[in-house]
C-alpha positions in Angstrom: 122.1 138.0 109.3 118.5 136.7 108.1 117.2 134.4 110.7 114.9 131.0 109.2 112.1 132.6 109.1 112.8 135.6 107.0 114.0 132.9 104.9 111.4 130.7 104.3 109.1 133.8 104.0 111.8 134.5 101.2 111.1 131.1 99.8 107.7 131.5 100.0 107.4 134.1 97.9 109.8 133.1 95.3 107.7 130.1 94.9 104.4 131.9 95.1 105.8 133.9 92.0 107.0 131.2 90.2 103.6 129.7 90.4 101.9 132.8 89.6 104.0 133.1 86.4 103.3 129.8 85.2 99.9 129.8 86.0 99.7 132.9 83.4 101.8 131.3 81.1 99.1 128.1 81.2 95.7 130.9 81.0 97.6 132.3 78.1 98.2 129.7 75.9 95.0 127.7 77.1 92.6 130.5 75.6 94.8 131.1 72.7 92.9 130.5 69.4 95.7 130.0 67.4 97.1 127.0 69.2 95.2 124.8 66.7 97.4 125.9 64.2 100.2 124.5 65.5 99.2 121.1 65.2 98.9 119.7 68.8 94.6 119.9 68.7 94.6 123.0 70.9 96.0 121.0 73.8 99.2 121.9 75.8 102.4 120.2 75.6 103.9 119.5 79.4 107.0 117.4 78.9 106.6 115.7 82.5 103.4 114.8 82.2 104.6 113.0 78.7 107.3 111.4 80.9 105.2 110.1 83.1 102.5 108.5 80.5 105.8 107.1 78.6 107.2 104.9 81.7 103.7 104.1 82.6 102.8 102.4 79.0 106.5 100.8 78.9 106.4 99.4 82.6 105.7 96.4 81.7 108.4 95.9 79.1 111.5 96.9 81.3 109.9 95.5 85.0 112.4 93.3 86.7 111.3 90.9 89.2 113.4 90.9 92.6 113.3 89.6 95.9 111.9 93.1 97.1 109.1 93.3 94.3 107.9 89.8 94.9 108.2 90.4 98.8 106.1 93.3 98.3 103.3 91.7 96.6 103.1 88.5 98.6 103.2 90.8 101.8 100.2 92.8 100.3 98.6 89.8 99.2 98.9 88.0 102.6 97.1 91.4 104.5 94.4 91.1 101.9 93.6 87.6 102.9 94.2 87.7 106.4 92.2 90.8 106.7 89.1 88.6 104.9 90.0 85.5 107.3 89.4 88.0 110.0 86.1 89.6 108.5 85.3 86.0 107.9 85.9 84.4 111.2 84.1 87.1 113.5 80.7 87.2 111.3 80.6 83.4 111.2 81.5 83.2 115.2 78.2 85.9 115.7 76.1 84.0 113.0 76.8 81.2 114.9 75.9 82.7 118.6 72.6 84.2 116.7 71.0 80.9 115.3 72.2 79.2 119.1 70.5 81.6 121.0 72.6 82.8 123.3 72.4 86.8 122.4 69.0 88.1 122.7 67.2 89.5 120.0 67.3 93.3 121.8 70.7 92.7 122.3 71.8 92.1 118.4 73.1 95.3 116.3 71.3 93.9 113.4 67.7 93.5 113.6 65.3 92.5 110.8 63.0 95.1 111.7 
């Protein structure tokens, strides 16, 4: 009985093949001068990559707002500008300590000079 590890060492190295296959597939056709007579330009055809460039130019046609999508954006949107209030807030407060005097020139992380 092959215990896990033999296994994913099996796994491993069916992937390690598979990768080693396509990878020669991919040199193969890449330096092939003939691929221009195909009519692509020389360039490779990957069918998920073209997938992937197809929902991202029709995203915007078939986008459905929800409760979750717009409680995702106003959640984002409300860490953005708290996150400035914060930024906001603390260099004012020092600013404000600075032109009062009450931390020493030595003492500031920011010096002129």
């Amino acid at each position: 009985m092959p215990s896990d590890n033999e296994e994913l060492s099996q796994l491993a190295k069916i992937q390690a093949d598979r990768r080693e296959t396509l990878r020669r597939y991919f040199l193969r056709e890449k330096s092939n001068p003939f691929t221009h007579m195909k009519g692509d330009g020389g360039t490779l055809f990957d069918p998920a990559v073209m997938r992937f460039e197809a929902m991202k130019n029709y995203q915007r046609e078939y986008f459905k707002p929800s409760p979750r999508t717009v409680t995702g954006g106003l959640g984002f949107l409300s860490v953005l500008v708290a996150t400035w209030f914060l930024v906001y807030k603390t260099k004012n407060d020092k600013e404000a300590k600075y032109r009062r005097g009450e931390v020493a020139y030595e003492c500031r992380k920011v010096k002129m000079s």
